[in-house]
Structures are given as structure tokens and as C-alpha cells.
C-alpha positions as CSV (number, residue, x, y, z in Angstrom):
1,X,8.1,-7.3,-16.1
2,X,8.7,-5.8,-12.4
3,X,10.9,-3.1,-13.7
4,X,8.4,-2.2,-16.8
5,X,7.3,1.7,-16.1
6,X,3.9,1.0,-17.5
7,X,3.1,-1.7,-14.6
8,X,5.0,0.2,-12.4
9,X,2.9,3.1,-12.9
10,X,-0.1,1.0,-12.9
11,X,1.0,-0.7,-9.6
12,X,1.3,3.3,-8.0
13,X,-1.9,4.2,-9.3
14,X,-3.8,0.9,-7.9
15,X,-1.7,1.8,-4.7
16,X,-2.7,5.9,-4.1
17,X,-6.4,4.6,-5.1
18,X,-6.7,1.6,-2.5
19,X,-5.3,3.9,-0.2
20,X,-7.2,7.0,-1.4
21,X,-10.6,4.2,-0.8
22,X,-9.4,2.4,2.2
23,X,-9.5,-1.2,0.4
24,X,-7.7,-2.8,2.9
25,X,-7.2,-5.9,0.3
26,X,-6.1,-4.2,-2.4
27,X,-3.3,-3.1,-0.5
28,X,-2.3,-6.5,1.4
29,X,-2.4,-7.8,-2.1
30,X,-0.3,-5.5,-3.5
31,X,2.1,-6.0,-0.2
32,X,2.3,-9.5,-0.8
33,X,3.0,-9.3,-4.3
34,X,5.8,-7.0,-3.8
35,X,7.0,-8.7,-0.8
36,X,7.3,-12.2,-2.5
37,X,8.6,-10.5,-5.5
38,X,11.3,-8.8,-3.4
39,X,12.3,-11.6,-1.7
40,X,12.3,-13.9,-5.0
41,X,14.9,-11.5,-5.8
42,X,16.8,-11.6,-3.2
43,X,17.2,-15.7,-3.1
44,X,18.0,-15.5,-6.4
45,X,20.5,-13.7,-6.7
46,X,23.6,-16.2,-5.8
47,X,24.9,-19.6,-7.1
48,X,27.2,-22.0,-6.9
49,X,28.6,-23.6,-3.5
50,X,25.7,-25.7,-0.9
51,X,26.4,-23.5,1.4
52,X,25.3,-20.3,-0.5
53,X,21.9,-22.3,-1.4
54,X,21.1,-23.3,2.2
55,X,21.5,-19.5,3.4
56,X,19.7,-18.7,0.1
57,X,16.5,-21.3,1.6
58,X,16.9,-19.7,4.6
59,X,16.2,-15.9,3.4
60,X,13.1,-17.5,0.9
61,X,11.8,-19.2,4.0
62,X,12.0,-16.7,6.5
63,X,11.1,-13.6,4.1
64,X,8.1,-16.1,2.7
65,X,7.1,-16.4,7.0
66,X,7.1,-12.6,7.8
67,X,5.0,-12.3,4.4
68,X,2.4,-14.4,5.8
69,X,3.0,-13.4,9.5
70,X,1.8,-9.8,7.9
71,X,-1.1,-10.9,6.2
72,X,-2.7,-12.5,8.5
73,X,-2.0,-10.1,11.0
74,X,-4.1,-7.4,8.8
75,X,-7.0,-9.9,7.6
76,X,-7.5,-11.6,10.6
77,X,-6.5,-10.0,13.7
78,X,-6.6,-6.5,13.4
79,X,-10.3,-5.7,12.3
């Protein structure tokens, strides 16, 4: 579904209007989808050996962190 042209189109045209309007959640939202997404992506990518998974965790963890680090930078701190 992530690499479907009609939702990607959809996604850009949700993403030049939020910015176009200033909706300052429509945009975290559309961060933290695609942040998650890419990092979902990222974790999944390799298999096989413990090792491999642990470093896999690692990235999910840390990447899932700075996502939320983000978000509550811009919701709550920043206004």
C-alpha cells in the first residue's frame, strides 16, 4: 500500500495542503506515519542469525524513540 501512486499522491496532496493551512497536526501525523513506516521497513528487512535480530530491536527501538522524541517536541514544547 506505501508504494501505491494513488495514496502516495493522496499523502502529497494532504501534505502541500497542511502546509499550505498551517495544520500543525496534520503534518506531525503524517511525520509519524511515515517515520514508523520507514523505520518498519528498515527492521524488517534482515533475518536469520540472534545477532541480526538484536541490532534489528535496536534500530526499531531507537528510530520508534526519536519518533516520539519529535512529536512531543512539536505538540508540547514548541507552541
Amino acid at each position: 500500500m506505501a508504494a501505491d501512486p494513488r495514496v502516495l499522491f493522496g499523502a502529497a496532496v494532504v501534505f502541500v495542503l497542511a502546509v499550505l493551512f498551517r495544520w500543525k497536526y496534520v503534518l506531525l501525523f503524517l511525520f509519524a506515519i511515515g517515520a514508523t513506516m520507514t523505520v518498519l521497513r528498515y527492521t524488517g528487512r534482515e533475518g536469520g542469525s540472534e545477532i541480526v535480530v538484536d541490532q534489528s530491536m535496536m534500530l526499531f527501538v531507537g528510530g520508534t524513540i526519536v519518533i516520539a522524541i519529535v512529536l512531543i517536541y512539536f505538540l508540547f514544547i514548541r507552541d
